[in-house]
C-alpha positions as CSV (number, residue, x, y, z in Angstrom):
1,X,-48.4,54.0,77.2
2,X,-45.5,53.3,74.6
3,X,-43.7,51.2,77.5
4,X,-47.3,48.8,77.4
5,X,-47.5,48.5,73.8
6,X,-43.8,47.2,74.1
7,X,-44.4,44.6,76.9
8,X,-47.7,43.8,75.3
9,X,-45.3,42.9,71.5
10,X,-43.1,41.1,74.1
11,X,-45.5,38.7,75.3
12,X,-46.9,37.9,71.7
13,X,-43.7,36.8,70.0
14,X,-43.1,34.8,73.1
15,X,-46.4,33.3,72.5
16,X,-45.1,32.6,69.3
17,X,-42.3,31.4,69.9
18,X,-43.7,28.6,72.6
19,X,-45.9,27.1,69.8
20,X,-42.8,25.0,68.3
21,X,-40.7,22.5,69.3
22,X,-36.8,23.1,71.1
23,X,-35.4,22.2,67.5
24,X,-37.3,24.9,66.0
25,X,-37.3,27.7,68.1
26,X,-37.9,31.1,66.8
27,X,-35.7,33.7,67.7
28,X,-37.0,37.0,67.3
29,X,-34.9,39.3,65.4
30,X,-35.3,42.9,66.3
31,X,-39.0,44.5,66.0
32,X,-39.7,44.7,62.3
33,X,-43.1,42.9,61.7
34,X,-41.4,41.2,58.0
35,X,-38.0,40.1,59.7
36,X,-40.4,38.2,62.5
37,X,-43.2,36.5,60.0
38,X,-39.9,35.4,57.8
39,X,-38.5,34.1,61.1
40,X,-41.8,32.2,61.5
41,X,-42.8,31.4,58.3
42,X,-39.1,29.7,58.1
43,X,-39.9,27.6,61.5
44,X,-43.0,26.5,60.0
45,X,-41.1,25.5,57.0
46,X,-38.5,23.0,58.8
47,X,-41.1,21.6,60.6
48,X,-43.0,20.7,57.5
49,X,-40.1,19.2,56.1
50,X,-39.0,17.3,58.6
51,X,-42.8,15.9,59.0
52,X,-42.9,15.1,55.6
53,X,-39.9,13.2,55.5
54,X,-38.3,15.8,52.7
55,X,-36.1,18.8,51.9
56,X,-37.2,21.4,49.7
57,X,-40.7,22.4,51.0
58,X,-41.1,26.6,50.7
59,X,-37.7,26.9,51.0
60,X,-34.8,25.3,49.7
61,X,-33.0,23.1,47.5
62,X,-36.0,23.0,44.7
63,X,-36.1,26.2,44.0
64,X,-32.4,26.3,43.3
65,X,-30.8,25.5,39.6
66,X,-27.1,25.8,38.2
67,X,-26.8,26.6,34.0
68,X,-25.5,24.5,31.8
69,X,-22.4,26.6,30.3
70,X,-23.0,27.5,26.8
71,X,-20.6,28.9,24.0
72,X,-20.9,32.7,23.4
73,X,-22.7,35.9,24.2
74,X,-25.3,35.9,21.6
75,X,-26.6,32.2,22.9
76,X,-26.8,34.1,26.1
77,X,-28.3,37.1,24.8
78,X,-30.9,35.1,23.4
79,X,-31.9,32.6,26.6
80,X,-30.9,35.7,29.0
81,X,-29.0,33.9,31.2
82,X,-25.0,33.1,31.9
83,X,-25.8,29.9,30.8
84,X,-29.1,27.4,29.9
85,X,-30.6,26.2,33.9
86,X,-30.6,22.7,34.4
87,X,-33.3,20.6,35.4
88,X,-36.2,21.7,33.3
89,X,-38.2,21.4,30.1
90,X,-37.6,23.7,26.5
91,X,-39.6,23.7,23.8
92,X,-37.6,23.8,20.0
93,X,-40.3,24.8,17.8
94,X,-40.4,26.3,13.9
95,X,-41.4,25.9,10.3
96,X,-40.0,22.8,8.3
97,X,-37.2,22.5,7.0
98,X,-36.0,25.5,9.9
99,X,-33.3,22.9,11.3
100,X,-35.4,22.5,14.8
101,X,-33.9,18.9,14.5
102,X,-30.2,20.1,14.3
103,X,-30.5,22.7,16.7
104,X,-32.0,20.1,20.0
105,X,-28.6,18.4,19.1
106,X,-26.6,21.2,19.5
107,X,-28.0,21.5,22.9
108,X,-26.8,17.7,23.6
109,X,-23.5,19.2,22.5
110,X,-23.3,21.3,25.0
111,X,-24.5,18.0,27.3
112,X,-21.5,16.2,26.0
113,X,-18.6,18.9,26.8
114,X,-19.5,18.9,30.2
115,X,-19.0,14.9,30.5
116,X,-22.8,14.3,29.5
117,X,-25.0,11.8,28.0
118,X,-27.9,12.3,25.2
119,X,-31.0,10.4,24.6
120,X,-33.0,11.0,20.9
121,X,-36.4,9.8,20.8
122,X,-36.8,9.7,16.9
123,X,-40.8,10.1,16.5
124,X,-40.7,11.0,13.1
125,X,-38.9,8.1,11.1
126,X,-37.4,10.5,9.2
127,X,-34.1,10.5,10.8
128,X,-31.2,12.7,9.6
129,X,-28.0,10.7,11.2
130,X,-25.6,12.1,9.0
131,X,-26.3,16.1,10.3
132,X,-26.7,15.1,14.1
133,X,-23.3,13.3,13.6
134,X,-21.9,16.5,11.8
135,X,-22.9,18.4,14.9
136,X,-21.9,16.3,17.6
137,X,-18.0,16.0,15.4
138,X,-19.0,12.3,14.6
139,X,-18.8,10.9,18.5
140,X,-21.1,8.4,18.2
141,X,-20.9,7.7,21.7
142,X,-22.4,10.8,22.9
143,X,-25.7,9.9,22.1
144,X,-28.4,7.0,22.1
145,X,-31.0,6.9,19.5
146,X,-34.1,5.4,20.0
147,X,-37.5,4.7,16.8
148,X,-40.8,5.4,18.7
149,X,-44.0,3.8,16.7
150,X,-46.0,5.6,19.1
151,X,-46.8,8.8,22.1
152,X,-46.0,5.9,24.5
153,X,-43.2,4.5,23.2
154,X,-41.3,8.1,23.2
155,X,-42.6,8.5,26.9
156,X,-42.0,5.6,28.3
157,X,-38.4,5.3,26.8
158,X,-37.8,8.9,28.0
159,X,-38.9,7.9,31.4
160,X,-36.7,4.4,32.4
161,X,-33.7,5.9,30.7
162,X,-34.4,8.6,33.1
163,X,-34.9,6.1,36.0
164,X,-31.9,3.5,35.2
165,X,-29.7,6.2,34.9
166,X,-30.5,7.7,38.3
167,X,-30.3,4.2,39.9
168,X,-27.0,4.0,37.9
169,X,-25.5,7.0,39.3
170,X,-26.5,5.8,43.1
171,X,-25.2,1.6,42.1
172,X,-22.0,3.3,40.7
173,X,-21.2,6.0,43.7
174,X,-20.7,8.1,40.7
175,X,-23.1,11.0,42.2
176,X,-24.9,13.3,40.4
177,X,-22.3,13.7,37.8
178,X,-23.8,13.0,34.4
179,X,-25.5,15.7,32.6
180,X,-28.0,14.1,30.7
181,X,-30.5,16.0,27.6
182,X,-33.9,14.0,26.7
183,X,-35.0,14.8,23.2
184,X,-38.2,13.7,21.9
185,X,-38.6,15.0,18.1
186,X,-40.7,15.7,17.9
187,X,-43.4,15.2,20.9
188,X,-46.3,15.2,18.1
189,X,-44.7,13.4,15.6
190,X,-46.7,10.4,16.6
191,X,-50.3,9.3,17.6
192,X,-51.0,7.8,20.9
193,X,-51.2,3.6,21.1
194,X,-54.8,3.9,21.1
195,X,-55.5,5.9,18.0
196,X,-52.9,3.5,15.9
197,X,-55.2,0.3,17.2
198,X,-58.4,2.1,15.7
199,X,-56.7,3.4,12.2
200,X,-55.5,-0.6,12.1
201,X,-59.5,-2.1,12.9
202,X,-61.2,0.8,10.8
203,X,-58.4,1.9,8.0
204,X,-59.4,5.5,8.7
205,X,-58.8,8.2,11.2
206,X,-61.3,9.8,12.7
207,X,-61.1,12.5,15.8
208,X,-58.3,12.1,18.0
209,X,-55.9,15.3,18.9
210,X,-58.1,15.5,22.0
211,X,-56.7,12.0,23.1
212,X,-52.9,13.0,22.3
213,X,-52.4,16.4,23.6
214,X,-53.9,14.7,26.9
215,X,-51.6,12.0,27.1
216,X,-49.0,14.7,26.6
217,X,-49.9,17.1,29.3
218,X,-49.6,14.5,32.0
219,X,-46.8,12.8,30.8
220,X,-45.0,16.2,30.9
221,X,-46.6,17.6,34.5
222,X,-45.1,14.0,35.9
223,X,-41.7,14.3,34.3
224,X,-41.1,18.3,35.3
225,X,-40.5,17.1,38.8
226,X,-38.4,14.0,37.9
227,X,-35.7,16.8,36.5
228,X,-35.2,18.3,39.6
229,X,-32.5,18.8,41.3
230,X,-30.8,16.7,38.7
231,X,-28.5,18.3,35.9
232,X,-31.1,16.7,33.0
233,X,-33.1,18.6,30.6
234,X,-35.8,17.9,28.6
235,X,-35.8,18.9,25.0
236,X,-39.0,18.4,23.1
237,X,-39.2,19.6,18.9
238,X,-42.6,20.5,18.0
239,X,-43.7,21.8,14.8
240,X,-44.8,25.5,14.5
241,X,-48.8,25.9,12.6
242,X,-49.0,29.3,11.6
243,X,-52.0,30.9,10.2
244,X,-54.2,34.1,10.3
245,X,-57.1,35.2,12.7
246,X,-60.0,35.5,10.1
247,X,-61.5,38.5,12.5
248,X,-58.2,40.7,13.3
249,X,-56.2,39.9,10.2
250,X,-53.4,39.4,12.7
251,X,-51.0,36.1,12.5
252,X,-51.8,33.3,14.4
253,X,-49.3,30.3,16.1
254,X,-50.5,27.5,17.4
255,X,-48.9,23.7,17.4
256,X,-49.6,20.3,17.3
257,X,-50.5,18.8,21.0
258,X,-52.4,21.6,22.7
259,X,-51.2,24.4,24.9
260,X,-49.7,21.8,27.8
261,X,-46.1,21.5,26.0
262,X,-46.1,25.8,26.1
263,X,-47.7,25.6,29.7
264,X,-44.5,22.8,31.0
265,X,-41.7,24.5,29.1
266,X,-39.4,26.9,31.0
267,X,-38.4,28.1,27.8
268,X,-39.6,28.2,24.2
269,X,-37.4,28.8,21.5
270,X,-38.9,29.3,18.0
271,X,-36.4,28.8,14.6
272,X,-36.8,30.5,11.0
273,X,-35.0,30.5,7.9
274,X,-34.3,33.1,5.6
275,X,-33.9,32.3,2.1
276,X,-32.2,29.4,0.9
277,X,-28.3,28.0,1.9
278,X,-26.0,30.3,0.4
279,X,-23.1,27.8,-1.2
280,X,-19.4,29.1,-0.6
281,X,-16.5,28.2,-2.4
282,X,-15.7,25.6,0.8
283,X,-19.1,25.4,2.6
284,X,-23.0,26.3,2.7
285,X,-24.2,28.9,5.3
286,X,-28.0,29.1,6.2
287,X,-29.1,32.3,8.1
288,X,-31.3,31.3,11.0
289,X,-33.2,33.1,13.1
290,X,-34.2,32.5,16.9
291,X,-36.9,34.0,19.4
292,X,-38.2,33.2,22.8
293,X,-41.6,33.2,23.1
294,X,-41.7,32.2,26.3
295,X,-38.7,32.5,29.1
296,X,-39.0,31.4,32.9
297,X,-35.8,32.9,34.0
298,X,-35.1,36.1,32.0
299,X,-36.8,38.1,29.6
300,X,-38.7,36.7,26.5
301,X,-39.4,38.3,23.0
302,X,-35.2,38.2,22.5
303,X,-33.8,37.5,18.8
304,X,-30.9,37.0,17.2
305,X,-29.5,35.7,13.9
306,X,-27.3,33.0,13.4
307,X,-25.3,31.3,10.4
308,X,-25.1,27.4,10.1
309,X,-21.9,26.6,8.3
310,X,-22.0,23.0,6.7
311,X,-18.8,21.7,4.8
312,X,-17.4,18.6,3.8
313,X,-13.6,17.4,5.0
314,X,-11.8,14.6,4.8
315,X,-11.1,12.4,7.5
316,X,-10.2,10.0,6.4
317,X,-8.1,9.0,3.4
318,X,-10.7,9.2,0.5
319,X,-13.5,9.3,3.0
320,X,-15.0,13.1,3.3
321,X,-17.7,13.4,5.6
322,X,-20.0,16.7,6.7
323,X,-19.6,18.6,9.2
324,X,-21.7,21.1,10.6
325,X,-21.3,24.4,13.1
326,X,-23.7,27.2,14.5
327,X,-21.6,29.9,14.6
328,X,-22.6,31.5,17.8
329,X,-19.5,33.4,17.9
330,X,-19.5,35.0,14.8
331,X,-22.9,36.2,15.8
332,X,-21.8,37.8,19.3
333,X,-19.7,40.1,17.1
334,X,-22.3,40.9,14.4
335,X,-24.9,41.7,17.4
336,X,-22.4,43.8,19.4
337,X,-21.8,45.4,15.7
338,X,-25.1,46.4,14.1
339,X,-27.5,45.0,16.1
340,X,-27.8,41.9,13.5
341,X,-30.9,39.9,13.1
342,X,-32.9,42.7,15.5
343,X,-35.5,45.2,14.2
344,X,-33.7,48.4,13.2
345,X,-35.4,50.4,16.7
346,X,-33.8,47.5,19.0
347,X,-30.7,46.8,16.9
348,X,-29.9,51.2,17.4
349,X,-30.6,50.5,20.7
350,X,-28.6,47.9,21.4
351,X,-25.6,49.2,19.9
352,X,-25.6,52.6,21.7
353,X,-25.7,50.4,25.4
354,X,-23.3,48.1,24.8
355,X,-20.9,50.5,22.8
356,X,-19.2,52.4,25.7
357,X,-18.0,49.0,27.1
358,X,-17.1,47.5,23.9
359,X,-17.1,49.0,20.2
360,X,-16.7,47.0,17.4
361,X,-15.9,48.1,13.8
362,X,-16.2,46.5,11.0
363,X,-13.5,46.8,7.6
364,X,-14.4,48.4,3.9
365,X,-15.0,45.0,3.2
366,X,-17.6,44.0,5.4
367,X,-15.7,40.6,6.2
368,X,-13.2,41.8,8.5
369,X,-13.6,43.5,12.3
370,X,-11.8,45.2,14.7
371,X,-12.2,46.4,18.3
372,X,-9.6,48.5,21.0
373,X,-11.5,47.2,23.6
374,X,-10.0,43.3,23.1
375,X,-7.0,44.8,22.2
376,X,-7.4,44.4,18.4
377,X,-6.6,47.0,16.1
378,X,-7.2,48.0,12.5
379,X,-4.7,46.7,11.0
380,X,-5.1,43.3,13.0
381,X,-8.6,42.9,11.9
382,X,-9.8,39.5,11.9
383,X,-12.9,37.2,11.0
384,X,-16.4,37.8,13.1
385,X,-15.7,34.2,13.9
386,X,-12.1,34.6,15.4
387,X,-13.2,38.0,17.2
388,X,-16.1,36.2,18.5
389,X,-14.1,33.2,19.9
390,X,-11.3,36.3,21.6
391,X,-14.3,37.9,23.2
392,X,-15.2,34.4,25.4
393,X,-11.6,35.0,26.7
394,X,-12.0,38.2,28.2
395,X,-14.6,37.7,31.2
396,X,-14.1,41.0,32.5
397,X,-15.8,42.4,29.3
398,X,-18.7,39.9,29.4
399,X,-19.4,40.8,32.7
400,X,-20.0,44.5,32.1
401,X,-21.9,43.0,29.1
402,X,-24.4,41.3,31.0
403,X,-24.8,43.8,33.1
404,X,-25.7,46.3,30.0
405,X,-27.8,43.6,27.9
406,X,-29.7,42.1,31.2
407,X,-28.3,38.7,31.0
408,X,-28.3,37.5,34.4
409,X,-25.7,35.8,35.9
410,X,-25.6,32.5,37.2
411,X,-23.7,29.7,39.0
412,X,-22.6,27.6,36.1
413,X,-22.2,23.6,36.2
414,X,-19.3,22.3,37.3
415,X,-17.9,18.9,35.4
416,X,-17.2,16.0,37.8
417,X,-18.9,17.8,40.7
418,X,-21.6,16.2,42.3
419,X,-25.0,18.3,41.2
420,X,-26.2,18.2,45.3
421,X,-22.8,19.7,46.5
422,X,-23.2,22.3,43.5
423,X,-26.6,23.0,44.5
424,X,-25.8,23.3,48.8
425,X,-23.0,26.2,47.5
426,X,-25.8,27.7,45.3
427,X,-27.9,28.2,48.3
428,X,-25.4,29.3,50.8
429,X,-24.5,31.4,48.2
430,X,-27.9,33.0,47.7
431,X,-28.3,33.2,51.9
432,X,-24.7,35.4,52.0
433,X,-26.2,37.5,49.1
434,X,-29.6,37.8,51.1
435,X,-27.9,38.5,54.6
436,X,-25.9,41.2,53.1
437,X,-28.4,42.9,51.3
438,X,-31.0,43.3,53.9
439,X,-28.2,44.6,56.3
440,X,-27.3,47.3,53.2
441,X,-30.9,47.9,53.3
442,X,-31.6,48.2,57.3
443,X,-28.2,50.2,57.3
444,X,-29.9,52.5,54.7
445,X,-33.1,52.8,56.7
C-alpha cells in the first residue's frame, strides 16, 4: 500500500510539472507538500512575469528596499531600522511651532551626504529659508525650492521633477545614482484649484475638505509606485488637530486631508515641544520629542527625546549667520543612560537590556559621561555629544545594540552605486539567507 501511495505522488507532481513550458520546468524537491507548492507557486510566478513583460510580480525586485544611512542610534531606535528604507512615503506631522518644517529638512540632509538631491514644495508661503539653510550648513545647492498657490501645483511639480530626473539619470548613463527626498509642506497647506476658482467668483468658502483630501489620496496611491525601486522618498508635513472625544474623554488626533496620507505613509513620525528654547550662553536648545505612530518596517509607538541646538557663528568677516543641529548623538547616550524622553516603566526597561552590552555613567555634574565599554573612563569623561559621536565608531557595539533594542538590520545605500545593482545583491542576499535557514531548519527536523 505505502509503495502505491508513493507511485500515485509520483505521477501527480509529474502532472504538474508537464503543465509549463521547457523554460519553466518544475523540479520537484524532495516530498514536503510546502517545498513543492513554493517550487510551483515560483514557476507560476516567472511565467507571469515574463507574460507581462515585467520583473517584480510575487516575487522579486519590488518587494526589496536598501535604507538610507542615518546618523546615530537613537534615530535608529526611533524608525527601528539600521537606517530609513528608500523608496517610500513618511508622514512629519505635529503641533505648530514643533519644528515639523526643520525636521523634513534634516531628512534632505541625510539625502545630500549620500550625493543626493532635494525638492521643497513650499505650500504654506510662510517659508523659513534662513533655518533650512542652517540645517543643510548653508549649501544652497542641495536643494530646490518651489511656491505652490495650489494642491495641484505641489503635485504636479512633485511629479515632473520626479519624471525629468529619472529620464535624466537614463540621458546621462548616470544610473540610479541620485538619492532624491520630495517634500511637500505641508500636503494641506493649500486648497485644490477648484475650491480657489469658487472663493475668487463667490468671495466665500463654503464645503470643500471632501474635494482636497480626494485629490490627495490619488495623487499619493499613484506616486507610491513611482518610488520604487528608486532611492527617492517622499516627505509630506501635515499638521497635527488634536482634540477630545466628547463620549470617552479620551484624546483624539486627526489631520487635515483625511485618513489617505496615514493610509500611503510607510511611516508616521509625530513632533512635540516641551517648554520654550532654553538660551545658553553660546546657543538656544529646544527639547523635542518624537513618536511613530505608524511603522511599516519595524515596530511603532517608539519615542525618544532630542535637543535642537541653534547658534549664531561667523563666517564670514562681520557676517554671523545661524546655524542649526539635532543632536542625535547626544541623545543615543542620554537614552542608553536613563532611558531619556521614555515613560519611567520603558526607560527602566530599557536601561537594564541594553546595560550588560554597554553601561554608561553619567558625572556629579550631570554634564559629563563615561563608559568602559568604549574605552572611556572616569576621569576621561566627556560631553553626551562627543560620547555619542565615539559610539558610531564602534560597530561591533551597535550591533549587539540592535540586537537588544530590536532595530533591524538592513543593507544600507551605497553612494555612487547604481540603486538596481544594490537591489540584485539585496536579493541574492535574502535567497543565501533563505537557502540556509530552511536547510538549518530541515537539518533540525
Amino acid at each position: 500500500m505505502a509503495k502505491k501511495r508513493t507511485t500515485k505522488r509520483s505521477s501527480s507532481k509529474a502532472a504538474i510539472a508537464k503543465q509549463f513550458d521547457n523554460e519553466d520546468s518544475v523540479v520537484v524537491p524532495g516530498k514536503s507538500p510546502i517545498m513543492l507548492a513554493d517550487t510551483v507557486m515560483a514557476a507560476v510566478t516567472s511565467k507571469v512575469a515574463k507574460r507581462a513583460g515585467r520583473d517584480g510580480i510575487h516575487v522579486g525586485t519590488r518587494h526589496l528596499f536598501c535604507a538610507l544611512p542615518v546618523p546615530a542610534l537613537s534615530l535608529r531606535y526611533l524608525i527601528q531600522n539600521e537606517g530609513l528604507p528608500l523608496g517610500f512615503i513618511y508622514l512629519v506631522v505635529g503641533a505648530p511651532a514643533s519644528f515639523k518644517s526643520t525636521f523634513s529638512i534634516e531628512i534632505a540632509r541625510w539625502h545630500r551626504q549620500c550625493g543626493g538631491v532635494n525638492l521643497l514644495c513650499e505650500a504654506e508661503t510662510k517659508p523659513t529659508p534662513d533655518l533650512r539653510n542652517a540645517i543643510l550648513n548653508w549649501d544652497r545647492q542641495a536643494i530646490v525650492v518651489e511656491s505652490c498657490e495650489t494642491m495641484e501645483d505641489w503635485q504636479y511639480r512633485s511629479y515632473r521633477y520626479l519624471q525629468y530626473v529619472k529620464e535624466k539619470c537614463a540621458d546621462e548613463a548616470v544610473g540610479k545614482t541620485i538619492p532624491m527626498s520630495f517634500i511637500v509642506d505641508s500636503i494641506a497647506g493649500k486648497v485644490s484649484q477648484e475650491t480657489s476658482t469658487k472663493i475668487e467668483q463667490r468671495g466665500y468658502v463654503g464645503r470643500h475638505w471632501s474635494n482636497e483630501a480626494r485629490i490627495i489620496s490619488e495623487f499619493l496611491a499613484d506616486f507610491t509606485s513611482k518610488l520604487l525601486c528608486w532611492p527617492f522618498t517622499f516627505i509630506g508635513v501635515n499638521h497635527l488637530k488634536l482634540g477630545t472625544d466628547p463620549d470617552t474623554g479620551l484624546p483624539v488626533r486627526s489631520q487635515k486631508g483625511g485618513y489617505a496620507p496615514k493610509f500611503h505613509a510607510a511611516m508616521e513620525i509625530e513632533l512635540g515641544k516641551i517648554g520654550r528654547g532654553k538660551e545658553l550662553k553660546d546657543c538656544t536648545l529646544f527639547q523635542l520629542t518624537f513618536q511613530t505612530y505608524k511603522n511599516s518596517h519595524g515596530a511603532e509607538r517608539k519615542r525618544i527625546s532630542v535637543y535642537l541646538r541653534l547658534w549664531y557663528q561667523e563666517d564670514l568677516p562681520k557676517q554671523f549667520r545661524l546655524h542649526g543641529r539635532f543632536e542625535w548623538w547626544d541623545a543615543s547616550i542620554r537614552l542608553l543612560h536613563e532611558g531619556w524622553g521614555l515613560p519611567k516603566t520603558q526607560a527602566a526597561r530599557l536601561v537594564d537590556i541594553v546595560s550588560p552590552i554597554v553601561r554608561v555613567e553619567q558625572m556629579s555634574d550631570k554634564k559629563r559621561y563615561w563608559c568602559t565599554a568604549l574605552d572611556v573612563p572616569k576621569s576621561d569623561a566627556m560631553t553626551a555629544h562627543d560620547l555619542g559621536m565615539l559610539l558610531e565608531t564602534r560597530p561591533d557595539i551597535l550591533t549587539d545594540l540592535y540586537g537588544a533594542m530590536t532595530i533591524n538590520r538592513r543593507p544600507l545605500y551605497q553612494t555612487g552605486i547604481d540603486f538596481d545593482e544594490q537591489l540584485k545583491g539585496v536579493e541574492e542576499t535574502v535567497i543565501s539567507d533563505e537557502e540556509t535557514f530552511a536547510e538549518k531548519t530541515s537539518a533540525e527536523e
